[in-house]
N, C-alpha and C positions, 0 to 999 in steps of 0.2 A: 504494500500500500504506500503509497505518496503523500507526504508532507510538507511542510511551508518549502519556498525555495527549490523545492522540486529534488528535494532529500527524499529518497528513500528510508523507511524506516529502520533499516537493518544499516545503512547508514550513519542513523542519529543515534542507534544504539554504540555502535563502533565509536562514535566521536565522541559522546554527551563525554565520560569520564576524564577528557584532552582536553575538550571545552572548556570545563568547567573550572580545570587548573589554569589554563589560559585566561579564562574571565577573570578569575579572582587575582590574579599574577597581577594582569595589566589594573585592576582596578585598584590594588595597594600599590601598587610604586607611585612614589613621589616625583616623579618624570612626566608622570600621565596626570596625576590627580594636581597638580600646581595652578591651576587656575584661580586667581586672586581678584577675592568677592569684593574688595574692600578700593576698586578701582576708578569708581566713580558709577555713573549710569551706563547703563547697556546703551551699542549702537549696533547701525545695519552690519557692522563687519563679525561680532559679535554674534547675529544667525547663521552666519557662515565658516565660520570659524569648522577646523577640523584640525585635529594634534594626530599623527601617528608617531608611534613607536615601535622599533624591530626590536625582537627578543629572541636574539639568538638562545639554544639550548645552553652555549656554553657559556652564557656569561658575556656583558662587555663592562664599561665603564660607569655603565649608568642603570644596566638592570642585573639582576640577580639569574644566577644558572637556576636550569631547571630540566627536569626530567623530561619535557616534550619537546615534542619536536618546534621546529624555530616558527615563531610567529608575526603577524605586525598587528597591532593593536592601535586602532582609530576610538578617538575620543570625540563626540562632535557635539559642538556648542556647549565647550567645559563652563562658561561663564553663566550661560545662560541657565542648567540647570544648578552649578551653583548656588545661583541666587532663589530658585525654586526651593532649594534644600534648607536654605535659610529661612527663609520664608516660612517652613513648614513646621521648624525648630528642631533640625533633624541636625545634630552635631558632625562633622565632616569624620572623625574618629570613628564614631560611631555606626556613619554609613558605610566607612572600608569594613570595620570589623564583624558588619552583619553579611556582608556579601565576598570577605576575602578572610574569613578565619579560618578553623583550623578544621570545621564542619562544613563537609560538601552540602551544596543544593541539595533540595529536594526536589524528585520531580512528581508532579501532579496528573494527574488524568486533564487533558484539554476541554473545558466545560462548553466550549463552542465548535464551529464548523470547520472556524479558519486550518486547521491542521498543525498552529501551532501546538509549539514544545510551551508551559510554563513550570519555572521552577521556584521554589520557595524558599527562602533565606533562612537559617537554623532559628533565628528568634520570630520565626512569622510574621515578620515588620515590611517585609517586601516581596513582589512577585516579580521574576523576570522570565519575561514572552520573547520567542524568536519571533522575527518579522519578518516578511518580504520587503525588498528594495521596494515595492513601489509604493509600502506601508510605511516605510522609516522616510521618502519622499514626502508623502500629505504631514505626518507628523512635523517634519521640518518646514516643511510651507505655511504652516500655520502656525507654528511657533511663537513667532510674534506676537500676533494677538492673544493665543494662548498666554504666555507668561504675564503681559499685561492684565490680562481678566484676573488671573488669577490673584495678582498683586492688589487687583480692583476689589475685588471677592474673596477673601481669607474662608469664608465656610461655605465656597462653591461644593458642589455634589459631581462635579466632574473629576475624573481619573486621575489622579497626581502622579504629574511624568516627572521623575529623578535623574535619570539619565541614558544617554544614545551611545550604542558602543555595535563596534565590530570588529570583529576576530578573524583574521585570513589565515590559518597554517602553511606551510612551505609546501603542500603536499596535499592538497584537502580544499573542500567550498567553504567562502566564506559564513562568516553567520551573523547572523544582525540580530540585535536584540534590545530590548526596553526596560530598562527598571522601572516599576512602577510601585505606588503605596498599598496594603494589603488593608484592605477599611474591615474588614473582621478582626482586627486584633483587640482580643478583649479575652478580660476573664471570665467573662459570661458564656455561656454554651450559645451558639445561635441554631435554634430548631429547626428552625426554616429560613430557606432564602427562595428569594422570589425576583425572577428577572420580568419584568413591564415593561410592554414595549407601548402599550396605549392602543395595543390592535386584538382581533379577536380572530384570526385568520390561522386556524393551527396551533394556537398558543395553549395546550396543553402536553401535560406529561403524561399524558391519558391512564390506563388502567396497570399497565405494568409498571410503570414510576412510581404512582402513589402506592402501590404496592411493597415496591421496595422503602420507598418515607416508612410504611409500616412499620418493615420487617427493622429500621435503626438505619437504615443506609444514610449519613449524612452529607454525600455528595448530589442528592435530588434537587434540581434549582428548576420549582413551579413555575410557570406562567401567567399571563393573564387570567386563564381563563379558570385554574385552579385557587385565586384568592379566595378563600369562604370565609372572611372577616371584614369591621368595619375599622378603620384607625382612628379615633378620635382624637385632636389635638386641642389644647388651649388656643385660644383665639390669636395670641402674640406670637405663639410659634408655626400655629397654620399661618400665617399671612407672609412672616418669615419666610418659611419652608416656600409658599407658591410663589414669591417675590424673587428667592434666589432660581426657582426651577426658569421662572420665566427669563432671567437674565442668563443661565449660563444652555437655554435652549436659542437665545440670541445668536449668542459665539458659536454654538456648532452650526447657525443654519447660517451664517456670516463666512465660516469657513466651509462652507458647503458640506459640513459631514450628514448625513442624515442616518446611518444605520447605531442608531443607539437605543438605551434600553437604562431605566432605573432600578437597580440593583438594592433589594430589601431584603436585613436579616429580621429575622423575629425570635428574641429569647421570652419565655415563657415563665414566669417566675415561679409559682407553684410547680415546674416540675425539674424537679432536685438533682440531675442527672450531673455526673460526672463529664469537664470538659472533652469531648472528643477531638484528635489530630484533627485539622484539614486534609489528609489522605484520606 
């Protein structure tokens, strides 16, 4: 079967474990991660911006040996997601050491179509998705206004992108991939999750899904047409809540995205259940 970029699966199995040392290589060295937030305001060169780095297996001057084979690691628009990271109160230490320590990824069953790979950072504070070039394209074409909204908008409901990286081995397809922010990170168990798209067209997980919901399966993610509840908000936080939906459904219809969908956990307080993995 065929995957993002037009990996074979027997492929991404062969590579995930190269990868993975290559992602995290390139994303602790101080060669790659130098981008200084502290520079004044972003400009147009600043969307464009791209850093690579070669990493020889053996070592040079400036990156560390390592067991795989030689890489070049592209960085693009260090500043930009910098200041996103900032922004979000995500300490720079911190971001290496969830996605370059000493615990590999995890990787996830793909909850969508796309065929990406997503993996999961050992403290479940990040997700990072391979992408297609013509996916890490739009992301970067829109960027602009993206980090602007979001600067605009501190408690948008849209995706929080960290950062843009790719991976070319000496011997191998490249790989493109997304860190993104994990919005389930909580001590609370989430019973359900529910993706809304605002349409009724197929949007259930028909009778073998809620089946497994049953049987404890907590990778079931409902659709419209499976919500059987009502959410009652207080009045400041409904107006809130429709206020920011309406502005940050601006920005995707502004950057032409349309295929999106709002993402709802429901934890259940009455039922006392021990937190489960997101595996």
């Amino acid at each position: 079967s065929c995957v993002s970029g037009g990996h074979t699966q027997d492929d991404v199995d062969e590579l995930r474990r190269q990868h993975q040392q290559q992602q995290q290589r390139g994303a602790s060295d101080p060669a790659v991660a130098a981008a200084d937030e502290s520079a004044g305001k972003l400009c147009a060169q600043d969307y464009q911006e791209k850093l690579a780095v070669f990493f020889p297996s053996s070592g040079s001057s400036t990156t560390p040996a390592h067991p795989s084979m030689d890489f070049v690691w592209r960085d693009y628009c260090p500043r930009v997601f910098r200041r996103l990271r900032a922004a979000a109160g995500i300490d720079e230490a911190d971001y290496m050491l969830s996605l370059a320590g000493a615990q590999a990824l995890r990787q996830l069953n793909s909850p969508g179509k796309s065929g990406s790979m997503f993996l999961l950072s050992e403290d479940e504070r990040f997700l990072v998705k391979t992408m297609r070039k013509s996916e890490m394209s739009v992301l970067r074409g829109m960027l602009e206004q993206y980090s602007a909204h979001m600067e605009r908008y501190p408690h948008s409901l849209i995706t929080r992108f960290f950062g843009l990286h790719k991976v070319t081995p000496a011997h191998g397809r490249s790989v493109r991939f997304v860190v993104m922010a994990n919005i389930f990170v909580t001590d609370l168990q989430i019973h359900r999750r529910y993706d809304i798209k605002g349409s009724t067209d197929g949007r259930t997980v028909g009778a073998q899904g809620r089946a497994k919901a049953a049987d404890g399966d907590p990778g079931v993610i409902f659709k419209d047409l499976d919500v059987d509840m009502r959410i009652v908000l207080e009045q400041p936080a409904h107006e809130a809540l429709m206020q920011q939906l309406a502005a940050d459904s601006d920005l995707l219809k502004r950057v032409g995205v349309m295929d999106y969908s709002l993402l709802l956990g429901v934890h259940y307080p009455a039922r006392n259940f021990t937190r489960l993995s997101l595996e």
